[in-house]
C-alpha positions, 0 to 999 in steps of 0.5 A, a space after each residue: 331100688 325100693 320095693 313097696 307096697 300099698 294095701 289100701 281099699 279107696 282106689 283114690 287113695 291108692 292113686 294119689 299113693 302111687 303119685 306119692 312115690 313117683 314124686 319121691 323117687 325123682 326127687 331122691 333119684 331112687 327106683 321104686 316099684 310099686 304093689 298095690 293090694 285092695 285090702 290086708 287079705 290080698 297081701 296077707 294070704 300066702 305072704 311072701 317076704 320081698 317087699 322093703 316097705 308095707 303101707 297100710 291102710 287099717 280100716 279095711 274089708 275082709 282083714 283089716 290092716 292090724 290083722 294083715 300086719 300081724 301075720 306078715 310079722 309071722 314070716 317076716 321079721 324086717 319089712 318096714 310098717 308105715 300105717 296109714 289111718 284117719 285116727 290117730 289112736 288106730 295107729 298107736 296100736 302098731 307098736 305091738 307089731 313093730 311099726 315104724 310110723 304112721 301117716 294121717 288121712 288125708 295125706 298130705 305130701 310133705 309128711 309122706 315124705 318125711 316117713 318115707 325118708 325115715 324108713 329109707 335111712 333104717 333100709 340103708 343102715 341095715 345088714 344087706 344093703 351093701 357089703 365090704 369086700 378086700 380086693 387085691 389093691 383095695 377095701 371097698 365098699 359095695 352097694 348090693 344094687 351095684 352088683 349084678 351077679 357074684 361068680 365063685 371060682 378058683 377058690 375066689 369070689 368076683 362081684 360083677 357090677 356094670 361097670 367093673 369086676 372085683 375079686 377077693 376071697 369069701 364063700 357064696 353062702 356068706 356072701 348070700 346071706 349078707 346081700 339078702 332076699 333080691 339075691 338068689 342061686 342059680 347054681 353053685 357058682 353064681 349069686 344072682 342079684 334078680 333085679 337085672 335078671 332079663 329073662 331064661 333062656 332055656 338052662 340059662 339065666 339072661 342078664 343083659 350079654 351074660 349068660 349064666 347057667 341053671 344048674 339041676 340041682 338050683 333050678 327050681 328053687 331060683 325060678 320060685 324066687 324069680 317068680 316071687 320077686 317079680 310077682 311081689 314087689 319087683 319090676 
């Protein structure tokens, strides 16, 4: 799943964006939710780090889109900035704030899609999109979109997928810190990939028939990331 925001203030931009994406996502048969912000002020302000892919138009009310990307940059080391801009020479400035491209107005699709492709394959390539784990009869690797949730018990870790259960030996907060941000804990025992989280059911968290229990101590902190993931670029 690609999760990517569009801050662009021509409302016909946005829409024609959003056609974009959807095209996108059928044609490379990958999940995309879109945010759309209406300018760098609405995306700036309170940032949260959740999105894959930013793009941004530069000529905006209220913080322009080289200011919006300035202070995202503050919080958020790795999100993908793609500018979108009617000069060419705008955009050339992204570099100073670690853009990966920029696209031209107006855009047309076939260079939309070759940025986009190029900022997939970076996101692919990166730490967190999948992890290596060693099972008792094999070495396999996992994509972290495969794994629903990861359980910690008897001193062993299982990776829950749709399909199959996997065990092998690691720690949860190793294991945390590899898959990333759409995971979170929702107690000592269990790393929750949010996006198959259904919903919460008084101390427990649904995610399709299992029912995984809040602890005290993590209920807060999972629901401010259920929030944020759902809020900011999630379903």
């Amino acid at each position: 799943m690609l999760r990517i925001a569009i801050v662009e203030d021509e409302e016909k931009m946005s829409t024609e964006l959003l056609g974009y994406l959807e095209r996108f996502g059928k044609e490379q048969q990958c999940d995309i939710q879109p945010s759309v912000f209406s300018n760098g002020m609405e995306i700036a302000e309170g940032y949260h780090p959740v999105w894959d892919i930013i793009l941004l138009d530069i000529e905006m009310p209220l913080l322009d889109g080289m200011a919006a990307a300035e202070r995202i940059r503050q919080v958020d080391k790795n999100v993908i900035l793609i500018f979108i801009t009617n000069m060419a020479q705008y955009a050339i400035q992204g570099y100073s704030v670690n853009a990966l491209d920029y696209v031209l107005k107006p855009v047309n699709y076939f260079s939309f899609r070759m940025k986009l492709l190029k900022a997939w394959r970076v996101l692919q390539e990166r730490p967190g999109t999948a992890i290596l784990i060693s099972t008792d009869r094999e070495v396999r690797c996992l994509k972290a979109s495969e794994i629903r949730y990861v359980e910690a018990a008897d001193h062993r870790l299982i990776f829950h997928t749709s399909l199959e259960h996997y065990s092998t030996f690691g720690t949860l907060q190793n294991t945390e810190n590899i898959l990333g941000k759409s995971f979170a804990r929702c107690s000592k025992s269990f790393l929750v990939n949010l996006q198959y989280v259904d919903g919460i059911q008084g101390n427990q968290v649904a995610l399709g028939t299992d029912l995984l229990s809040i602890s005290r101590s993590k209920r807060k902190a999972f629901l401010q990331a259920l929030s944020d993931y759902c809020r900011y670029g999630g379903r």
